[in-house]
N, C-alpha and C positions, 0 to 999 in steps of 0.2 A: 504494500500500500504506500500510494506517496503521500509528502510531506504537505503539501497543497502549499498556496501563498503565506499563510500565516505559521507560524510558529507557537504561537500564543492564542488560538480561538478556542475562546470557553466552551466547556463540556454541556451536551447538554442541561436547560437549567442552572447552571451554575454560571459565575458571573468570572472570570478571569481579575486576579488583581495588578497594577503595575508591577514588573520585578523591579528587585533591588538594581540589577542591570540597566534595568531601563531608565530609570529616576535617576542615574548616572550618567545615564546616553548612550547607554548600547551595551552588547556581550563583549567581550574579548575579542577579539583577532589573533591568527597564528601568528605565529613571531614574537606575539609581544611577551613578555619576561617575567621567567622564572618564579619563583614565589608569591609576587603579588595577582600575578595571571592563575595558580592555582590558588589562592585562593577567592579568587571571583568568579570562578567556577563552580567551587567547591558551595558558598554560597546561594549560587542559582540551583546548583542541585538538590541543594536542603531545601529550597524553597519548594520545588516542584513533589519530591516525593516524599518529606518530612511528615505534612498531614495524612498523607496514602497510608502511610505505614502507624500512625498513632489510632488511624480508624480501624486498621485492623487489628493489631496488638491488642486495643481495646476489645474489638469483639471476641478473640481468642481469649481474655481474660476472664468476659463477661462468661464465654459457655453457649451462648445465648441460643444457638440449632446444632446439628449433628456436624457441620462443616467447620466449628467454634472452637473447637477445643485442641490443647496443648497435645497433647496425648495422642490422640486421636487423628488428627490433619492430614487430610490426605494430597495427594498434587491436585487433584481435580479441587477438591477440596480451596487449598490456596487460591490458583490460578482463579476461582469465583470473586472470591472477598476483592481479590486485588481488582478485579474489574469492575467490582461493584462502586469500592473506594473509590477508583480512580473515574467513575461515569460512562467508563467503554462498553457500555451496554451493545447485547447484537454483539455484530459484525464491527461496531464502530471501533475506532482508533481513538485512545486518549489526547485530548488535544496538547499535553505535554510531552508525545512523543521524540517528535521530528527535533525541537531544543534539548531533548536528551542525547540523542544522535549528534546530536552537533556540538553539545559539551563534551562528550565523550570522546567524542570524535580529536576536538585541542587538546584533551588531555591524553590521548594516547600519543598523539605527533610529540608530546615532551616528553614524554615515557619511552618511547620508541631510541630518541636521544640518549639518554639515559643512559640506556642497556649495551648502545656501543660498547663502553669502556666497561661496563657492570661486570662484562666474562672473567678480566683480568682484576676482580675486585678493584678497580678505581676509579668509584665515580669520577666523575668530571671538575672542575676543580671550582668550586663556588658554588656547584648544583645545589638544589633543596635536598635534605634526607628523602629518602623512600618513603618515611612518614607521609609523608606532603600532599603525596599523591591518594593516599584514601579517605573515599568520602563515607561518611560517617552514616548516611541516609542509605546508601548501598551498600555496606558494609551490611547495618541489620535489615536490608533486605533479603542480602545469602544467608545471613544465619536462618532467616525464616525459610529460603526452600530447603537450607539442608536439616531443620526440623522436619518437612512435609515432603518432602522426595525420599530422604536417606538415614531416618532417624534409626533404621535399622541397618545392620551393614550384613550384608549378603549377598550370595551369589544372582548377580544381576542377569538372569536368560533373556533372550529374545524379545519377547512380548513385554515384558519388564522396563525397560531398555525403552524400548521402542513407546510405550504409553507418556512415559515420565519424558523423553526425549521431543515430544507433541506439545506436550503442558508447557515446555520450553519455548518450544517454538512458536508458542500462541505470546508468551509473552514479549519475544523479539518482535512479531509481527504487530502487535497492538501497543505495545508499552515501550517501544522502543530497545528492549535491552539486548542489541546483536551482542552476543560474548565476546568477540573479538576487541570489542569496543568498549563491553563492562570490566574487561581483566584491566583496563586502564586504569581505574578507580578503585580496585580492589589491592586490599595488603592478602596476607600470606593463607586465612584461614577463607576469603572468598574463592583464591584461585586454587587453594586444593579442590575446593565442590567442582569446580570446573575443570580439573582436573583428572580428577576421579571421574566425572562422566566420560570424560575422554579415553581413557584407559579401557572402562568398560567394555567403551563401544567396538572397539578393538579385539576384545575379547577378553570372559570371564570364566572362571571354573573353578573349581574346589578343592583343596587340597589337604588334606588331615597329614597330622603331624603331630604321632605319641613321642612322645619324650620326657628326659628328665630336668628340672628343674637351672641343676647344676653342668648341664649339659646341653643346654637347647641349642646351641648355636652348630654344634658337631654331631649331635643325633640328625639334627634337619642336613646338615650336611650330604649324611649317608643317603638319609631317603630322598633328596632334593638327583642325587646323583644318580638316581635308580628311576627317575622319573622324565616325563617328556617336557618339565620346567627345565632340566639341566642346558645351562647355556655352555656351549661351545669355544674353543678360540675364534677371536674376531666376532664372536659375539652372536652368530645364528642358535636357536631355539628350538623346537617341534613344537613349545607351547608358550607364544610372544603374548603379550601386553598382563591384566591383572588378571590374577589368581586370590581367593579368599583363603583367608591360612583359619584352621579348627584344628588349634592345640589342643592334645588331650595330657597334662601331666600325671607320671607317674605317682602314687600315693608310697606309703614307706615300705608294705611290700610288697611293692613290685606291680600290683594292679594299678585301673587307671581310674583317676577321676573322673565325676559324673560333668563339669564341666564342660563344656569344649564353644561358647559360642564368644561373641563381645569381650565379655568380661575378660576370661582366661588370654583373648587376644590381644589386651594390650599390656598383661602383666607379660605375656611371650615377647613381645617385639621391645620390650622395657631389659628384658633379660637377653636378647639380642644385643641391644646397645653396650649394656656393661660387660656381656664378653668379646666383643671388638674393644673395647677401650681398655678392657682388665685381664682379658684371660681367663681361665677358669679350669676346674678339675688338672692342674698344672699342665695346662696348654699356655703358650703364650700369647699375649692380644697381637690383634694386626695393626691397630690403633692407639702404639699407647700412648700414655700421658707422656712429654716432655716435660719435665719440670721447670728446664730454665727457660723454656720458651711459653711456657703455659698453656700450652692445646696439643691434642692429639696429632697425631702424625704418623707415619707410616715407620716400620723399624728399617733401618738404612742396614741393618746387620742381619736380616734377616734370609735363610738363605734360600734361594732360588727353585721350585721343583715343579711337577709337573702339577703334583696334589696341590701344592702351596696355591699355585694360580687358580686350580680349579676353588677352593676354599675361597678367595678372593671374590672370583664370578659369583658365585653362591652370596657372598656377602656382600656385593651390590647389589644381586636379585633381591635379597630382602630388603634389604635400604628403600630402595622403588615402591615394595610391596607395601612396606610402610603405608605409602603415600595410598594406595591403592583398596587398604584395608581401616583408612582413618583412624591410627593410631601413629606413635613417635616413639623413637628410639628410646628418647630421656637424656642424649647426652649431648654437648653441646659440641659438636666437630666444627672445623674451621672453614668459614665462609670461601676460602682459596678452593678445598675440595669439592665444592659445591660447581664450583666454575668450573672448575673443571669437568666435572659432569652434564654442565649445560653446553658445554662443548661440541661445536657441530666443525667440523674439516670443512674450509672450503666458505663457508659459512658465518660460524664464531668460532674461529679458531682458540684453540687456550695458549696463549703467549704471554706467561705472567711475566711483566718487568723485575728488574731486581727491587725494585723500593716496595713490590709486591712481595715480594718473597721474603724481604729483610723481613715482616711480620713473625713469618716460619720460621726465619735460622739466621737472626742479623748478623752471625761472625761469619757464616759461610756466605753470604749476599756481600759481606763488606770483604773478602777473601776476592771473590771473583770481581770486584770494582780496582783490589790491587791487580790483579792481571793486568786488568784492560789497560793499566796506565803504567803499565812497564814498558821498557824501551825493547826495541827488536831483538837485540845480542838476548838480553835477560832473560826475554819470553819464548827464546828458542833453546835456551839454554834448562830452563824449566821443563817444558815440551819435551825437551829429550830425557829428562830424568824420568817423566813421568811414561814414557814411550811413548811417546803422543807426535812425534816428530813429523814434520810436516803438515801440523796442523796448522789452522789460520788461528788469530787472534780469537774473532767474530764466534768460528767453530767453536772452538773451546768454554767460549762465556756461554753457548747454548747448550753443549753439554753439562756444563756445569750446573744451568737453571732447571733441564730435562731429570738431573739425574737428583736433584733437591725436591725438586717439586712432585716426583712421580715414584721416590721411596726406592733409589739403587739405581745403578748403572740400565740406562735405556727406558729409564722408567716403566720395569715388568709391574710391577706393583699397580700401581696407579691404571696401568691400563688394563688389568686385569678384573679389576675391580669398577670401572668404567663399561667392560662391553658388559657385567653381567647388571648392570644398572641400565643400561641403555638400551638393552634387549626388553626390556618392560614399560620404561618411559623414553621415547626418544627424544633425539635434542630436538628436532620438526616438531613435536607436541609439545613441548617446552617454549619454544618459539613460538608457538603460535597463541599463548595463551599471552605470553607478554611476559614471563615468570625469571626473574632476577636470581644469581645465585645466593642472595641474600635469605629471600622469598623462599627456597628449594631449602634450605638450609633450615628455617624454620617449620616447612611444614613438616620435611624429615624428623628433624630432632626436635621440635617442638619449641614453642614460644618464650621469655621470658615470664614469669609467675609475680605476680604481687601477693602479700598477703594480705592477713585482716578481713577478710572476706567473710560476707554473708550465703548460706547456702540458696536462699532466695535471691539474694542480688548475681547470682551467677547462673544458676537454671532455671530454667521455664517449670517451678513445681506445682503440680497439679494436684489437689489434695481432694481424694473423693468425699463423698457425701457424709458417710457415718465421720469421718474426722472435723470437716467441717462445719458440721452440727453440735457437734462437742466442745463449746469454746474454751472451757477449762481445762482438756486436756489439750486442747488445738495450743493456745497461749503457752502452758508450762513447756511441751515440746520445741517449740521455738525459742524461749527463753532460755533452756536448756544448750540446745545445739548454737544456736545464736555465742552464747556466752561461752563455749568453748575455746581453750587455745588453742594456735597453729595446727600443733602435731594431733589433736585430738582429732581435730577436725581432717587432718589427712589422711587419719585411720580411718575415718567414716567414709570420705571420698574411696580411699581402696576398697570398702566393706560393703557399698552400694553399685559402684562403677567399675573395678576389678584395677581402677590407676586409683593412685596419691595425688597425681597431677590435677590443676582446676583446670577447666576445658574455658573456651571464648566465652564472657557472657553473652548468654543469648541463646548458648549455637546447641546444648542439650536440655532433655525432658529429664527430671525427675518425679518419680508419681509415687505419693505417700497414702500408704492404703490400710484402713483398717479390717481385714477380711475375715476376724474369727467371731462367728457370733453362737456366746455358751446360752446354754440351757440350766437355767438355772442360779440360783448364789454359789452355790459350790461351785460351778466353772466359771462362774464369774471372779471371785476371789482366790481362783488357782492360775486365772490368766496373770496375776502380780508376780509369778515365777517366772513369766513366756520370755524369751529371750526377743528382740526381733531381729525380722531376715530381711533378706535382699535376694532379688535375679541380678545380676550384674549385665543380663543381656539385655535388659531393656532400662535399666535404671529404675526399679521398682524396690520400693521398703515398705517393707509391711510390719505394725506393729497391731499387741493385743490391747485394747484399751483398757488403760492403766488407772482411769478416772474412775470406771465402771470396776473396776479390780480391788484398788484400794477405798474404796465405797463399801464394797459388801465385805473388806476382813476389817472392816471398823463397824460392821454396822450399821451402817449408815445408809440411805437414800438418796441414790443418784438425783440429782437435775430438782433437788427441794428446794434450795437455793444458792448464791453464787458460793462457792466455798470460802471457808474460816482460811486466814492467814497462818493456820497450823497446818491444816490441810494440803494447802497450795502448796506448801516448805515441801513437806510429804511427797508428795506427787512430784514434784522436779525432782527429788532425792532418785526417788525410785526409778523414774525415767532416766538418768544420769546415770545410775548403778548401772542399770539393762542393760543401757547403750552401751559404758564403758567397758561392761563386759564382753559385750557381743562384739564389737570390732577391737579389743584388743586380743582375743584368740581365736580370729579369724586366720585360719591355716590353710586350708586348702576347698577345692569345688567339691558338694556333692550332699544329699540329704539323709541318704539313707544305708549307711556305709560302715563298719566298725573292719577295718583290716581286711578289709571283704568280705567277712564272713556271716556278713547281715544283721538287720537290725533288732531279727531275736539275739545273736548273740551281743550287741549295743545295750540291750534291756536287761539281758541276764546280770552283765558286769556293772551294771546302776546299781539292781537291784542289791548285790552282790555287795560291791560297795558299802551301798545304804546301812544291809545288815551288820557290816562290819564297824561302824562308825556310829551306830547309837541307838538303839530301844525306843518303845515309846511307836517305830514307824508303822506297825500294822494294825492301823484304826480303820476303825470299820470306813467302807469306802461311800459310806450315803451318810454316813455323819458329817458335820461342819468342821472345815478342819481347827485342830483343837488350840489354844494358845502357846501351848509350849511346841506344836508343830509350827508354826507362823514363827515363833522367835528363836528356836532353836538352832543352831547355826554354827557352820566350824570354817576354819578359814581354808581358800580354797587354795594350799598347795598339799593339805591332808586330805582333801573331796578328790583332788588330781590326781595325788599317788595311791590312795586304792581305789580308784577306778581304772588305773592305768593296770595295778597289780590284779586289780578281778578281771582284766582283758589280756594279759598275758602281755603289756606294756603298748599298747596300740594307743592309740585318740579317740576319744569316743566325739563323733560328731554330731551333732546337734544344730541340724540347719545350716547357714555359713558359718558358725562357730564350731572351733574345737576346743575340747576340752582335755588335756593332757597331763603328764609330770612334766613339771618343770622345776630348773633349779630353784633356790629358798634365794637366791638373788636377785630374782626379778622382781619386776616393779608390781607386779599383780597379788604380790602376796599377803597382800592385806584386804583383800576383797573375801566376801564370806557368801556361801552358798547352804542355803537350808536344806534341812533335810528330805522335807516335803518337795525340795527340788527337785530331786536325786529320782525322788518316787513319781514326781511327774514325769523326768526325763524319759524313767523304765515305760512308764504307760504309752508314752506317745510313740515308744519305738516299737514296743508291743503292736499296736495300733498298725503301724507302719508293715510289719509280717504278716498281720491278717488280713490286710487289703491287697 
């Protein structure tokens, strides 16, 4: 559809206001400069799609029909609200299309700039940061499709693909947004989305991958090798672009976790990162830390083989996958490697100057600036010592940048580790998205973190009904998490989302759910024991209502009126206990599991326990339970060690929690677990056999 004469005619009904542009005297022009031209861009773009996106945010908040919710948002879904906000009702065209197009349009011609020099990490000299370039108004428009296109990550088929790839295309056609022209505007977490769709398109498929913990990088290794993923020298494949990786880690003996979807994939590709940079089962990293130089790097001592390289391929195929599978390494590698990978022959060559390199190795960078400025006799005399005779000056300084930058003589390294990344992502899809090796570098290893954070000011949570109705439990729960520190709260991001890491605000759902509903006061006032869980694959916590819990073992009548400020104290205690519980013996995926040998033998060794640890426990089971059951309580590295001893030293799991021996040094051991726990643990595992 074309742009027609105007650029600016009002939506149906609606009346168009002047822009800030205009009340100025016009938009920008190409050419003109730098910083103050973005941002009078940036500007007109907030103006155009800032309200679009608050009418809809609003109604996704409100709930307000089936197409309204966090949770729930489908593409089609999206793709509506946003036409409805914007008045492109029909077939019609938003009348702020064609000005979207055309600011997008300046701000890729400076972006395009940019990228020139971006290969050899250096920008241009005065440029804006990369900051600069994103708009904030389009920034939370990609968070919102990759809520509604990809909140789930899976293997994308055909019809998949193809649906989601329309919904796109409706919105370039109407709304202006051609990609080529939105990657302009976008920082690192919009042009992954758009990246990821790329990759797909290309092809997707599925790849499981048992392994162990302390091993993932070398188990994937062998079966990556045995597979039609295995990339080749120079770089050819049987099975090019993204693959979905379904870790399944091994448990302690030797069985596998019930795990394998989201979650488990990004604590895998987190334990990827640290054995390139660390090493691990006394392997050494390909990646280690330099000390004096402060970032990772390739080992220059490292020696040469056939295995070695294929290891490397292997280890830029998953680097890629990363991207492919919306998850991050965790570690921060250096911006230069990155360029190197955006690297196209011909193209964007990688030619890092020495002042680039000095970053990497300033004595070797300042080593090879002494060559260059030796006299003839000196440099031929050097030359011959080193057998290098008859080299040129020029040769030599290139060698020496090749064999710096690419980890040994002819840089085997570096390009080893380049075709098996470039086989999944090329530099042509790289290219074409507009993607910096700054930008690659981030979305691989993941972003800077701020802390302090709220878990509501970072995810989209959507809290169902029964939690919602409940304001005094609703309130205490957020008071509680709210008020948490750092680390608390990173235990709880591992224990809901299977990372520590915070994701983009904006860019994931969390959905807080209360889905036990007892029968009776006695399961009401036994749910004050429930621990609560999480799916890590969709981002779901589910807790037992604790308001309704600590109600009935006081007594008391729920919802008679607001609770006493003894109450409320209460009820944060007990939410805090749970919580602190449940995500600091979070160990491993799976629900129903004791060593494998199921969760009648999980309930025997509770039981077992229980009897061992104190009297008193075999009250009849339709009695209320009794006071010295409610307060009776032993601390839990004595609850650990004969539960471990009544399993023959296993972990008894109990939803994403384990409960194990652990040494009298940790920090847990002053937490207390009743008895009546123990006896609930046995029932529900019980429970768990006979279903």
């Amino acid at each position: 559809m074309g742009c027609g004469a105007s650029a600016h005619a009002a939506a149906p009904g609606r009346a168009s206001p002047p822009s800030s542009l205009e009340r100025r005297g016009g938009p920008p022009q190409a050419g003109q400069g730098g910083a103050e031209q973005l941002a009078s861009i940036h500007l007109r773009l907030d103006e155009l799609w800032a309200p679009l996106l608050d009418s809809v945010e609003a109604r996704l908040s409100g709930a307000e029909d089936s197409r309204a919710s966090w949770d729930s948002l489908t593409p089609r879904g999206l793709v509506e609200l946003l036409f409805e906000a914007s008045g492109a009702l029909g077939a019609a065209r938003w009348a702020g299309a064609c000005e979207t197009e055309a600011l997008l349009a300046l701000l890729l011609e400076q972006w395009s700039r940019r990228l020139e020099s971006a290969v050899c990490a250096e920008p241009a000299s005065g440029a804006p940061p990369e900051a600069d370039w994103v708009n904030s108004s389009l920034r939370r428009l990609l968070a919102l499709l990759g809520v509604a296109f990809f909140r789930v990550v899976s293997v994308e088929d055909e019809p998949s693909i193809r649906a989601k790839l329309a919904c796109l295309g409706e919105l370039e056609a109407r709304l202006g947004l051609q990609p080529r022209l939105l990657s302009a505007a976008l920082g690192p977490q919009g042009k992954a989305l758009l990246l990821y769709v790329d990759a797909c398109v290309v092809a997707d498929s599925r790849f499981r991958l048992p392994c162990e913990r302390a091993t993932a990088l070398w188990d994937t290794f062998a079966l990556w090798s045995d597979s039609p993923h295995r990339v080749s020298p120079h770089g050819s494949a049987r099975s090019l672009g993204s693959a979905k990786l379904y870790p399944q880690f091994r448990s302690r003996d030797g069985g596998l976790e019930h795990g394998e979807g989201h979650g488990p994939r990004k604590e895998y590709f987190a334990l990827i990162g640290e054995h390139l940079a660390r090493g691990g089962d006394g392997r050494p990293a390909l990646l280690p830390y330099d000390g004096s130089h402060r970032q990772h790097w390739f080992d220059g001592s490292l020696e040469q083989s056939a295995e070695t390289e294929a290891l490397l391929r292997c280890s830029g195929w998953l680097l890629a996958q990363a991207a492919c599978n919306r998850c991050t390494v965790e570690i921060l590698l250096p911006t230069l490697l990155f360029a190197a990978l955006c690297a196209e022959p011909g193209v964007r060559p990688f030619a890092p100057s020495l002042d680039a390199l000095a970053g990497l190795d300033p004595q070797a960078a300042a080593s090879v600036r002494a060559v260059l400025r030796m006299g003839r006799r000196e440099f031929e005399e050097m030359a011959a010592l080193e057998g290098l005779a008859g080299l040129g000056r020029e040769q030599y300084a290139e060698r020496a940048r090749e064999r710096l930058a690419g980890g040994g003589e002819g840089g085997w390294q570096l390009k080893a580790l380049r075709e098996g990344f470039q086989a999944v992502l090329p530099p042509a899809m790289l290219r074409g998205i507009g993607i910096s090796p700054t930008q690659l570098c981030a979305i691989v290893c993941g972003e800077p973190e701020s802390h302090d954070r709220r878990l509501r000011d970072v995810f989209r949570v959507v809290e169902d009904a029964a939690l919602a109705g409940c304001p005094p439990l609703r309130e205490a729960l957020w008071a509680v998490l709210d008020g948490w520190t750092e680390e608390e709260k990173r235990r709880l991001l591992a224990f809901c989302t299977g990372s520590d890491r915070w994701p983009q605000p904006g860019t994931a759902v969390l959905s807080v759910q209360l889905p036990f509903a007892p029968m009776g006061r006695r399961e009401e006032a036994a749910m004050a024991l429930m621990m609560p869980q999480a799916h890590t694959c969709d981002n779901v916590l589910e807790l037992p209502n604790y308001y309704l819990a600590l109600a009935a073992s006081r007594g008391e009548e729920a919802g008679a009126g607001p609770p006493s400020p003894g109450f409320a104290a209460e009820l944060r205690s007990l939410i805090h206990d749970r919580f602190s519980t449940a995500v600091s013996h979070c160990a491993c995926y799976g629900l129903d599991d004791l060593g494998g040998a199921g969760p009648a033998a999980a309930a025997v060794a509770a039981r077992r326990a229980a009897e061992q640890l104190g009297s008193g426990f075999q009250a009849d089971r339709d009695d209320e339970p009794s006071a010295s059951q409610w307060s009776t309580s032993l601390d839990s590295e004595t609850v650990e060690l004969a539960l471990a001893e009544a399993s023959g030293g296993a972990p008894v799991e109990r939803g994403d929690a384990s409960l194990a021996a652990r040494p009298s040094s940790e920090e847990e051991d002053g937490e207390e677990v009743t008895l009546l726990e123990l006896e609930m643990l046995a029932s529900e595992l019980e429970e768990l056999e006979l279903g």
